[in-house]
C-alpha positions as CSV (number, residue, x, y, z in Angstrom):
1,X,0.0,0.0,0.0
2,X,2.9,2.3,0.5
3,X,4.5,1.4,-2.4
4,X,1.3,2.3,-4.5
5,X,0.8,5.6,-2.7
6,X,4.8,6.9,-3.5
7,X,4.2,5.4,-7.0
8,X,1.5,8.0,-7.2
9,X,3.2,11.0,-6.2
10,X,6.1,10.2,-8.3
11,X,4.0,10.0,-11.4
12,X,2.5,13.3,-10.0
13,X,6.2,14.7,-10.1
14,X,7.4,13.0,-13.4
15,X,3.7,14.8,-15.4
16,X,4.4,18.0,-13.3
17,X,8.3,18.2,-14.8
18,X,7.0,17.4,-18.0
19,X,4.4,20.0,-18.3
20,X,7.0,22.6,-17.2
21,X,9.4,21.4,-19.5
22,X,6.5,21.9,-22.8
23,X,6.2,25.2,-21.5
24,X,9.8,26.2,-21.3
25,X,10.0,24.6,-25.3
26,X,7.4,27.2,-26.2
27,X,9.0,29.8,-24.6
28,X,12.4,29.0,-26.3
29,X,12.2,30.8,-29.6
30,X,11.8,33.8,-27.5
31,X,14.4,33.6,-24.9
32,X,17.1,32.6,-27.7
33,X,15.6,36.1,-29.3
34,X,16.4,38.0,-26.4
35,X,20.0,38.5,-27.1
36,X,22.2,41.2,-27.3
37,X,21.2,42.3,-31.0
38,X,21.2,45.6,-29.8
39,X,24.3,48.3,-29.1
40,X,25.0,49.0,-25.9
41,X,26.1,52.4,-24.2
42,X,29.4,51.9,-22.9
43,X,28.9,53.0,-19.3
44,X,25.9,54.5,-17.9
45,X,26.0,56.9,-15.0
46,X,24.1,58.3,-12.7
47,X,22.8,61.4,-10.3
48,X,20.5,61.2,-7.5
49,X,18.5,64.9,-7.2
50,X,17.3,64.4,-3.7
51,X,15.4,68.0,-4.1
52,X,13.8,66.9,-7.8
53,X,14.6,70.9,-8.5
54,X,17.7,70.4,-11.2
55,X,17.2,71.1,-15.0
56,X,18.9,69.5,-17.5
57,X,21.6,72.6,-18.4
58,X,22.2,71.7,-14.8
59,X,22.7,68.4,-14.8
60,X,25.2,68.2,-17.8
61,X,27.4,71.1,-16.4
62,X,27.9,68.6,-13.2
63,X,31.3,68.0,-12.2
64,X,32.1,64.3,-13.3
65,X,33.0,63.3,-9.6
66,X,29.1,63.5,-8.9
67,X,28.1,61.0,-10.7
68,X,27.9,57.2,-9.8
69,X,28.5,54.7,-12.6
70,X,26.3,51.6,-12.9
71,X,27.3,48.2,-12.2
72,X,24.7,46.7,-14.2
73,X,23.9,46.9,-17.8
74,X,20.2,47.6,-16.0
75,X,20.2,50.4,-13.9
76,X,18.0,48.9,-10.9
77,X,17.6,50.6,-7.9
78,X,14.4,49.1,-6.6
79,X,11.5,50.8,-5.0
80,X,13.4,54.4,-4.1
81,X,11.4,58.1,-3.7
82,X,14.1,60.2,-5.1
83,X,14.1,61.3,-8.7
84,X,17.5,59.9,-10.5
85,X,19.5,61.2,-13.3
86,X,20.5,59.4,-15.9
87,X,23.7,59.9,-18.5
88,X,25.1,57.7,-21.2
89,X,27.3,58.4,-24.3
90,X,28.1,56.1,-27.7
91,X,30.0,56.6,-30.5
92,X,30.8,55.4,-34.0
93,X,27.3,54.9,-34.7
94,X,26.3,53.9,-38.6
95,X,24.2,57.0,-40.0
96,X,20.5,56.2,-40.5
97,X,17.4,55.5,-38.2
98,X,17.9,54.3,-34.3
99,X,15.3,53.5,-32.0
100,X,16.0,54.2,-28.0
101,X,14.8,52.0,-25.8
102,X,14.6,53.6,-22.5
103,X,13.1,52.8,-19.3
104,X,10.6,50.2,-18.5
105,X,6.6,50.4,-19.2
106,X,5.9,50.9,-15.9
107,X,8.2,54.0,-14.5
108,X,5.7,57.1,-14.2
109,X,7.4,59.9,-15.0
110,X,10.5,60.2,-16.9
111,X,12.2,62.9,-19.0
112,X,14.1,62.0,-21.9
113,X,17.0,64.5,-23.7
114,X,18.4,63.1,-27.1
115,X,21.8,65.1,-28.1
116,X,24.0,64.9,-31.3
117,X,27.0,66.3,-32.5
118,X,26.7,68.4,-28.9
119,X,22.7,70.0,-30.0
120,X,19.7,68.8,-28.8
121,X,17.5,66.1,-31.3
122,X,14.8,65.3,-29.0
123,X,13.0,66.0,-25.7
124,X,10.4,63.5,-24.7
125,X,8.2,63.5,-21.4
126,X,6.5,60.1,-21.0
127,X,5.8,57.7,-18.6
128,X,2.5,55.8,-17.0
129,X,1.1,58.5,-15.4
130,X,0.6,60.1,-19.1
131,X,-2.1,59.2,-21.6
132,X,-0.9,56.5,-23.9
133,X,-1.1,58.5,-26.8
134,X,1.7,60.8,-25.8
135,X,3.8,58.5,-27.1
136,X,6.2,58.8,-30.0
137,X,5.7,55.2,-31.1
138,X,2.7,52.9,-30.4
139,X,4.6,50.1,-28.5
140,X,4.3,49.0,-24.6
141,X,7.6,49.9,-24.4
142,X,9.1,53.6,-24.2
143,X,10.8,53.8,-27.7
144,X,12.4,57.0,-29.2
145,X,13.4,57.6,-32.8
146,X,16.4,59.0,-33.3
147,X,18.0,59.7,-36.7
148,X,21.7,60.3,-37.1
149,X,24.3,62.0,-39.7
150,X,27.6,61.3,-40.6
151,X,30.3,60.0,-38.2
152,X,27.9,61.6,-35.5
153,X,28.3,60.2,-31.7
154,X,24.7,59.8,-28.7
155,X,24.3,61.7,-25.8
156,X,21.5,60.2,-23.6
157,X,19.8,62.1,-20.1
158,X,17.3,60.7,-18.7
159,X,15.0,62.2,-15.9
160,X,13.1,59.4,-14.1
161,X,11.0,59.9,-10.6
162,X,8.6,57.1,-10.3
163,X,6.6,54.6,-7.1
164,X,7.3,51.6,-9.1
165,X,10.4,49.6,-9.7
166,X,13.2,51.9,-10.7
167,X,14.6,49.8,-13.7
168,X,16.2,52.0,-16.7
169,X,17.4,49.9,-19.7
170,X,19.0,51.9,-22.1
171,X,19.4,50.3,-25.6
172,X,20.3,51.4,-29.4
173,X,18.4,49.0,-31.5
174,X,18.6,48.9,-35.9
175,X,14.8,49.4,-36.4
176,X,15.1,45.7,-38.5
177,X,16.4,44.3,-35.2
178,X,14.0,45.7,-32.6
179,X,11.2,44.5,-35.1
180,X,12.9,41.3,-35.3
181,X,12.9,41.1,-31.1
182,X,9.4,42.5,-31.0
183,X,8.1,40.0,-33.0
184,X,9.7,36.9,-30.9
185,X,8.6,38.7,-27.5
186,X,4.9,38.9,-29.2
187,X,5.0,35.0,-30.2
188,X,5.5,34.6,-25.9
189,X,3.1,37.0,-25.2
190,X,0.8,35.4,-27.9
191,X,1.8,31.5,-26.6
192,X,1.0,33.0,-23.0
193,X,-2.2,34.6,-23.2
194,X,-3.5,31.8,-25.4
195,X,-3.1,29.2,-23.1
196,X,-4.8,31.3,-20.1
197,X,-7.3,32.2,-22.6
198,X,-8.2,28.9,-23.4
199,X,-7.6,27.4,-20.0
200,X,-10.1,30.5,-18.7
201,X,-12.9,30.0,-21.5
202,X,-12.9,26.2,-20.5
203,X,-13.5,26.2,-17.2
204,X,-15.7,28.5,-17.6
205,X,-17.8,26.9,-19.9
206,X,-17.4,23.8,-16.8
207,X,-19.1,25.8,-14.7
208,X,-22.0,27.2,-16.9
209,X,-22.6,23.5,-16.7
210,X,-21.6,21.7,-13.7
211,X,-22.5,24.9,-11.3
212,X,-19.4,24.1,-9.0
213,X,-17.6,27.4,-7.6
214,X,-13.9,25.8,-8.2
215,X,-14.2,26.4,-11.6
216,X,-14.9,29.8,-11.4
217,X,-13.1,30.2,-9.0
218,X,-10.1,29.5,-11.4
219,X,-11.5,31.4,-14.1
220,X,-10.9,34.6,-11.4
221,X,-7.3,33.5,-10.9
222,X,-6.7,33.3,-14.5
223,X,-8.2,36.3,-15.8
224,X,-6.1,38.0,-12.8
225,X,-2.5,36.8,-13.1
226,X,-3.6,37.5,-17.1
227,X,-4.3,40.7,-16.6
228,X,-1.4,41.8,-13.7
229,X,1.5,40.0,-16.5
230,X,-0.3,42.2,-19.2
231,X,0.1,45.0,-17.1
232,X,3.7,44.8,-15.5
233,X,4.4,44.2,-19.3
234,X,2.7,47.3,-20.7
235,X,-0.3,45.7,-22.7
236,X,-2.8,45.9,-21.0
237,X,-2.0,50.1,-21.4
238,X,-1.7,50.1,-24.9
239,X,-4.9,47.9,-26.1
240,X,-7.4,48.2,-22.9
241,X,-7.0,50.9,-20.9
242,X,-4.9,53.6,-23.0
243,X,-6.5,56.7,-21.6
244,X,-6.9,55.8,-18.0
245,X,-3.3,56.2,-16.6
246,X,-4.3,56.5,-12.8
247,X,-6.4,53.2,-13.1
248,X,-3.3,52.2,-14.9
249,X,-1.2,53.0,-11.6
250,X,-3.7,51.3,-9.6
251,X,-3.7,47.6,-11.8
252,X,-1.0,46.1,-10.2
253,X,-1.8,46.4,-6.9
254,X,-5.3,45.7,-7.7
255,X,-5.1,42.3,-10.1
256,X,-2.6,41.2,-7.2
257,X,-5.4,41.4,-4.2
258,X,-7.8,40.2,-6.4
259,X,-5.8,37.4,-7.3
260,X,-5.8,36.4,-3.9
261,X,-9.0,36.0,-3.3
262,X,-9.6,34.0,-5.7
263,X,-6.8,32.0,-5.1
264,X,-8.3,31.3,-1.7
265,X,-11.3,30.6,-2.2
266,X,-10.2,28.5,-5.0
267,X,-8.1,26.3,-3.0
268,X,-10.7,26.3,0.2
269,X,-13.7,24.8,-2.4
270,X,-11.0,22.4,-4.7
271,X,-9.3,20.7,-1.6
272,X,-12.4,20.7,0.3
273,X,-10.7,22.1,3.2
274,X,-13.9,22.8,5.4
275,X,-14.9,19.7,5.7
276,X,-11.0,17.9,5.2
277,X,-8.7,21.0,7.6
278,X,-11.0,23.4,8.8
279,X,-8.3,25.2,10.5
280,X,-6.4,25.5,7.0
281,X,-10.0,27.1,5.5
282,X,-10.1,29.5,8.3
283,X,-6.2,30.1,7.6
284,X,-7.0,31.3,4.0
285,X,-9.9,32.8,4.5
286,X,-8.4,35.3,6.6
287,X,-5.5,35.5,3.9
288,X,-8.5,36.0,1.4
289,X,-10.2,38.7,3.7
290,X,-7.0,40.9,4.2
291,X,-6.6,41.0,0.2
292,X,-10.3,42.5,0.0
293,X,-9.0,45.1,2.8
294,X,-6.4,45.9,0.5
295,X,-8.4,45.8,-2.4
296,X,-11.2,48.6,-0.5
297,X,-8.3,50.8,0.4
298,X,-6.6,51.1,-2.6
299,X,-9.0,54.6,-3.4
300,X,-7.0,56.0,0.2
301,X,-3.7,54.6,-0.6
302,X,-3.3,56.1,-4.0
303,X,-0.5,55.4,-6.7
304,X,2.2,55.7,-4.9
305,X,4.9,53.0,-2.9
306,X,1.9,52.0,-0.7
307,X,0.1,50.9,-3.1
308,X,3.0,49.2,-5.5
309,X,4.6,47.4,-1.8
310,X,0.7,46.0,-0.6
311,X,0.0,44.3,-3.7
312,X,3.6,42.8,-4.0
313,X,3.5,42.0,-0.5
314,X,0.0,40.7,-1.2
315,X,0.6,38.0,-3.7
316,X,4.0,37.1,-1.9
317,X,2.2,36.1,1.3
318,X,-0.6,34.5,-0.4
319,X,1.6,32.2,-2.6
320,X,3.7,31.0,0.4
321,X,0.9,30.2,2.6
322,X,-1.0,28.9,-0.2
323,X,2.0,27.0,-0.9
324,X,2.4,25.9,2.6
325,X,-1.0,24.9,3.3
326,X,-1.1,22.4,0.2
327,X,2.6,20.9,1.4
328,X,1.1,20.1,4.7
329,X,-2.0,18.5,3.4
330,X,-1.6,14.2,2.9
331,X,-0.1,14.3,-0.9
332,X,-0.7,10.7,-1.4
333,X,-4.2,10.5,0.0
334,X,-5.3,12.3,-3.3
335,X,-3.8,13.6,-6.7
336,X,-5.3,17.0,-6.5
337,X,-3.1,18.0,-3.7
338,X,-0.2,16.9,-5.6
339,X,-1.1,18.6,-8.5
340,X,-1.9,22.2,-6.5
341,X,1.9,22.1,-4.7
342,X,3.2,21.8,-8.1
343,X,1.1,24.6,-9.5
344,X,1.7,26.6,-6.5
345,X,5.4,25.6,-6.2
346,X,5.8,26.6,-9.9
347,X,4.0,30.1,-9.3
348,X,5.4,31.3,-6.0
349,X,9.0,30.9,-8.1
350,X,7.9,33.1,-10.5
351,X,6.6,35.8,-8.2
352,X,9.8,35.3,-6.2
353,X,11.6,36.6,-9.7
354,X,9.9,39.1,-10.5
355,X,10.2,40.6,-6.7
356,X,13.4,39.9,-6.3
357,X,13.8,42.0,-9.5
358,X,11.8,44.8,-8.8
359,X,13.3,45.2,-5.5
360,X,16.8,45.2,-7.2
361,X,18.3,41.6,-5.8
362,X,18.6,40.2,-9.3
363,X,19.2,41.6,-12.8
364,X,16.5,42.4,-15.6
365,X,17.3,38.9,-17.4
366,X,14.5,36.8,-20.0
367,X,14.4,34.4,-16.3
368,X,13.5,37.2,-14.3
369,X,11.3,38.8,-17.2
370,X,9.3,36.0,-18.3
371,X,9.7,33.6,-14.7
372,X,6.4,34.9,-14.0
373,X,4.8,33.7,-17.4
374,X,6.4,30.1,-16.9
375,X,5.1,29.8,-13.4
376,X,1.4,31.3,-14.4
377,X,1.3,29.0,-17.1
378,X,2.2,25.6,-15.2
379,X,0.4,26.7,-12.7
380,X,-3.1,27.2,-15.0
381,X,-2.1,24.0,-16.2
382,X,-1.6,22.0,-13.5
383,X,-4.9,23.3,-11.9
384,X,-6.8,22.7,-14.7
385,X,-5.6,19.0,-14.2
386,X,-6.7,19.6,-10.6
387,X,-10.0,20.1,-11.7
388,X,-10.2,17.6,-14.0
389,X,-9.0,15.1,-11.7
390,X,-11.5,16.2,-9.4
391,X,-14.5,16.1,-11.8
392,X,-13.1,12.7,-12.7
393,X,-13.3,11.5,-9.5
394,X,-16.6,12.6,-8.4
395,X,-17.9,11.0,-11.5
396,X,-16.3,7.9,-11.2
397,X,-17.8,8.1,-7.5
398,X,-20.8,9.0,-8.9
399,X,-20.8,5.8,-11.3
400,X,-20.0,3.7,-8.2
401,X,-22.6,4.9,-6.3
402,X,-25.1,4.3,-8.9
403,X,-23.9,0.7,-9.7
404,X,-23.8,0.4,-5.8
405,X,-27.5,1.5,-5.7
406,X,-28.4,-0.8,-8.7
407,X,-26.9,-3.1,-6.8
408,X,-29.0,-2.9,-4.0
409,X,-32.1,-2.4,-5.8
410,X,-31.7,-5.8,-7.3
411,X,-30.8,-6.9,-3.8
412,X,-33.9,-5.7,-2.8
413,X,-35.6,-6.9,-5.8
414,X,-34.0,-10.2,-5.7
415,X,-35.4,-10.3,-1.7
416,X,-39.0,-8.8,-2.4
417,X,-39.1,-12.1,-5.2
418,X,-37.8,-14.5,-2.8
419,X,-40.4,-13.3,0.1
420,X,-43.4,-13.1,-2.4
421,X,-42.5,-17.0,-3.7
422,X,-42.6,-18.0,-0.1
423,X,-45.6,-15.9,0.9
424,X,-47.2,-17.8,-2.2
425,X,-45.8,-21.3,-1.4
426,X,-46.8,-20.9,2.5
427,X,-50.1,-20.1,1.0
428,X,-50.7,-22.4,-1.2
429,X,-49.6,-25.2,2.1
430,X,-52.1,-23.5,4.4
431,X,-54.7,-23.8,1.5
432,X,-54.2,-27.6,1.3
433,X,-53.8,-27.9,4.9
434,X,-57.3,-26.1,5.4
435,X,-58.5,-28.4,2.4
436,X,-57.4,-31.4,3.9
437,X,-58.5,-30.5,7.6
438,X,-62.2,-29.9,6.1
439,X,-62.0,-32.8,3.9
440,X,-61.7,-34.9,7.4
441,X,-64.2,-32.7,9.1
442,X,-66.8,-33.5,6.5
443,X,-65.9,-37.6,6.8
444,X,-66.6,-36.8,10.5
445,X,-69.4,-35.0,10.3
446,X,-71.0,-37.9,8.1
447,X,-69.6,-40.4,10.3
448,X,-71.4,-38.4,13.3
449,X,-74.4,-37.9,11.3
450,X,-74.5,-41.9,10.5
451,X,-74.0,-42.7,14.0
452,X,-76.3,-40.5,15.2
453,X,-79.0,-41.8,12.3
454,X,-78.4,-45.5,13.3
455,X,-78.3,-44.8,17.5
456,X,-81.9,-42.7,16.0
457,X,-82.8,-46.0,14.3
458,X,-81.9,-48.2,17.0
459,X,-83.7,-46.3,19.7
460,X,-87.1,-46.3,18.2
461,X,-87.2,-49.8,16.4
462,X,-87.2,-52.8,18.8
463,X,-84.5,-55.0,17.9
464,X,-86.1,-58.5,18.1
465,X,-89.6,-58.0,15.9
466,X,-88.2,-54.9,13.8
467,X,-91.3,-53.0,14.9
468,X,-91.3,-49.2,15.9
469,X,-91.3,-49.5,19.9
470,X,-93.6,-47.1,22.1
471,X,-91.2,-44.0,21.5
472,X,-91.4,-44.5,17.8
473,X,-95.5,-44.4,18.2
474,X,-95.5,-41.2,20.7
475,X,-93.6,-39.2,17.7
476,X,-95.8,-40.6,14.7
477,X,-98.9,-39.8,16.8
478,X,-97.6,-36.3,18.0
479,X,-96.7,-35.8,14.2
480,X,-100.0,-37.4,12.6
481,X,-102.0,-35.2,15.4
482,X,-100.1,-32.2,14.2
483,X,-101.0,-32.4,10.6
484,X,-104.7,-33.8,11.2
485,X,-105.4,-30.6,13.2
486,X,-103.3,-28.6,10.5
487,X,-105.9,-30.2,7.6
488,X,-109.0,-30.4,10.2
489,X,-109.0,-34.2,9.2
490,X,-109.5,-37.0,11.7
C-alpha cells in the first residue's frame, strides 16, 4: 500500500516536470531572441537629485565626480522616492534610423534629452502617469526615434521619478532588429495569453454547466495573473486601458489582491478544506479577507509606494501560505493535492523573480522577465488537471454509487421475489392444509351424522320384531296429530 501511494506522487512529479518542461519549449524561440542584438552604451551613470529641483543645463554642467557609474547593464535601484539622473554616451554609430529604448513600461514619469554632435534632437516627457497616446511610437515599451548624420556620436539624459520599480534599460536598436525582437517577444506574449485564454474560457464553460464554484473560481485567478503579467508588461496600457493612466497605476496592486481572493477561495472549495482541515480554511480565509481590505483601500492609498509594496507583499504572502498549506495537506491521500503544490510551487518561483527584481536583488534577465509567465502558465495548467481530476473522480464516485445503488435495488428486488414466492408457497400449504383439515371434518361429520342416524334408528325400532317400539309411536302420533289438526281431518 505504501509502495502504491509513492508510486502515485512520483507519477504526479514525473507529469508536473513534464508540463514545465513543454512550456519552457514554447518559450524558447523567445528567450534565444532576447540577445544582445542591440548596441549597448558603454557606461551608464548616474545622479540622485534628492530635491527633484535640477534642470537639464544643470545636470550636464555637473562636475564628473558627482556622478555614480552603474554596475549593471540595467540600472536597478528598486522601490526608491528620489528622482534619479541618468547619462550615457556612444560613439561610431552607422548614419540612419535608431530607436532608443529607455526605461521600463511601468516607470511614471520620466524625462528623456536626445543630443548629437553636442545639439539637442529630442526631448520627450512620458511615462504611465501620461495618456498613452503621448507616445512617439505605439509600443508597450518607451521607444524614441532617433536619426543620425555622418560619423555623429549619442548623448543620452534621462530624468526618471517614479513609485514603481526603478529599472532603466538603455538600448540602441537597428529598427530591422527591434522588429525582429518584438516579433519573438509577441510570439511569448501570444503562446502565453492563449493558453490562459483557453484554460479561462474552458472552465468557464465547466461551470456554466456543472455549477461548481472551483471552476470559477479559477476562471478569477486566471483572468487576474492574465491581466497583472499584461500590465507589469505594458499591454494591458496600450490595447485596454490607454486613456486611463491613474487606473493604470492602480492595476498592479489591484489584479494582485484580487488574485488572492480568488486563489483562496479557490483552494478552500477544490481541496475541500472545510470539511477535510478546517483550520487550514479559516487560515485562507483570513489570507483572502486581508486582500479585500487591501483591495477597498486602494482609493486612500493612491498610486504611490503603498500601493505598488501591498499588492507585491499581497501576492507574496498568499503564494507562500498557499504554498504551505497544500505541502502540509496528505499528498498521497489524493492527486489534486499533488497537482496544487506543483502549480503553486511553480508560481510562488515566478513571483519570487519578479520581486526579487523589482526590488533590485537580481538583474533584468529573460528568467527574471518571463519567470512569471512560466510559473502562471504551469500553474493554469496543472490546476486545470486539478480540476479535471477532481471532476473525474466525483464521476467515477458518482458511477460507483449508482452501480452500488443498482446493486442494492436488485438486492432488494431479488429479496422482495424470494419473500413473495414463499408468501405464495406458505399459502398455497395453508390452503391444502385447510383443504385437507375440512376434507376430514366432512368424513366426520357424516360419520357423526350416521351414527347419530343408526343410534336414532336403534332407539325407536325394537331389535327383536323390527317393529317401531312405544317412543317410535309417541312421535308418529304427535306428528299425525299435528297435521290432522293442521288439515281439520281426523
Amino acid at each position: 500500500m505504501v509502495q502504491g501511494k509513492h508510486s502515485g506522487s512520483r507519477w504526479q512529479l514525473r507529469l508536473a516536470v513534464l508540463i514545465m518542461l513543454m512550456v519552457t519549449v514554447l518559450f524558447k524561440p523567445g528567450l534565444a531572441a532576447s540577445g544582445n542584438a542591440y548596441v549597448k552604451f558603454s557606461d551608464i551613470y548616474y545622479f540622485v537629485d534628492e530635491r527633484a529641483s535640477l534642470t537639464a543645463e544643470e545636470v550636464k554642467n555637473l562636475p564628473p565626480e558627482s556622478w555614480s557609474r552603474s554596475r549593471r547593464e540595467v540600472p536597478n535601484f528598486g522601490f526608491v522616492s528620489n528622482t534619479y539622473w541618468f547619462f550615457a554616451q556612444a560613439s561610431s554609430l552607422s548614419p540612419g534610423d535608431w530607436l532608443l529604448e529607455a526605461g521600463g513600461p511601468l516607470l511614471d514619469n520620466m524625462e528623456v534629452f536626445v543630443y548629437s554632435g553636442g545639439k539637442a534632437v529630442g526631448h520627450y516627457e512620458v511615462g504611465r502617469m501620461y495618456p498613452f497616446a503621448n507616445r512617439e511610437l505605439f509600443h508597450r515599451k518607451f521607444l524614441f526615434p532617433v536619426e543620425l548624420g555622418e560619423g555623429n556620436d549619442l548623448t543620452i539624459l534621462v530624468r526618471v521619478q517614479t513609485t514603481s520599480a526603478l529599472q532603466v534599460p538603455l538600448r540602441l536598436w537597428r529598427p530591422s532588429d527591434w522588429l525582429q525582437k518584438s516579433q519573438h517577444g509577441m510570439l511569448l506574449h501570444g503562446i502565453f495569453y492563449g493558453i490562459i485564454g483557453a484554460m479561462a474560457l474552458f472552465n468557464l464553460l465547466m461551470w456554466s454547466i456543472l455549477r461548481e464554484r472551483a471552476y470559477l473560481f479559477y476562471v478569477g485567478i486566471a483572468i487576474s495573473l492574465g491581466l497583472f503579467c499584461a500590465t507589469m508588461s505594458g499591454l494591458s496600457y496600450q490595447f485596454l486601458w490607454p486613456n486611463a493612466p491613474l487606473w493604470n497605476a492602480h492595476a498592479p496592486a489591484f489584479l494582485s489582491f484580487s488574485c488572492t481572493i480568488f486563489a483562496s477561495l479557490f483552494v478552500i472549495d477544490a481541496m475541500r478544506l472545510r470539511k477535510t482541515r478546517p483550520r487550514y480554511a479559516r487560515v485562507l480565509q483570513l489570507v483572502g479577507a486581508v486582500a479585500a481590505m487591501g483591495l477597498l483601500s486602494l482609493p486612500w492609498l493612491g498610486p504611490g509606494f503603498a500601493n505598488v509594496f501591498a499588492g507585491f507583499l499581497s501576492g507574496v504572502i498568499s503564494a507562500v501560505v498557499i504554498f504551505l498549506i497544500l505541502f502540509a495537506l496528505p499528498m498521497q491521500r489524493r492527486y489534486e493535492y499533488g497537482f496544487s503544490v506543483y502549480a503553486w510551487g511553480a508560481v510562488s518561483i515566478g513571483v519570487l523573480l519578479l520581486v526579487l527584481n523589482k526590488f533590485g536583488a537580481l538583474p533584468q534577465i529573460p528568467l527574471t522577465e518571463y519567470g512569471l509567465q512560466l510559473g502562471v502558465i504551469a500553474e493554469a495548467i496543472l490546476l486545470s488537471a486539478v480540476l479535471v481530476r477532481r471532476y473525474y473522480s466525483e464521476r467515477v464516485a458518482k458511477v460507483r454509487a449508482e452501480a452500488k445503488a443498482r446493486d442494492h435495488e436488485r438486492l432488494a428486488r431479488e429479496s422482495q421475489e424470494r419473500l413473495l414466492a414463499a408468501q405464495i408457497e406458505a399459502n398455497e400449504k395453508l390452503e391444502r392444509r385447510v383443504a385437507e383439515r375440512t376434507l376430514e371434518l366432512e368424513r366426520a361429520m357424516q360419520k357423526v351424522a350416521s351414527t347419530n342416524e343408526t343410534l336414532k334408528s336403534m332407539s325407536l325400532i325394537d331389535p327383536l320384531t323390527g317393529v317401531g317400539n312405544r317412543r317410535f309411536f309417541d312421535q308418529s302420533y304427535r306428528s299425525e296429530w299435528r297435521r290432522a289438526f293442521r288439515e281439520k281431518a281426523s
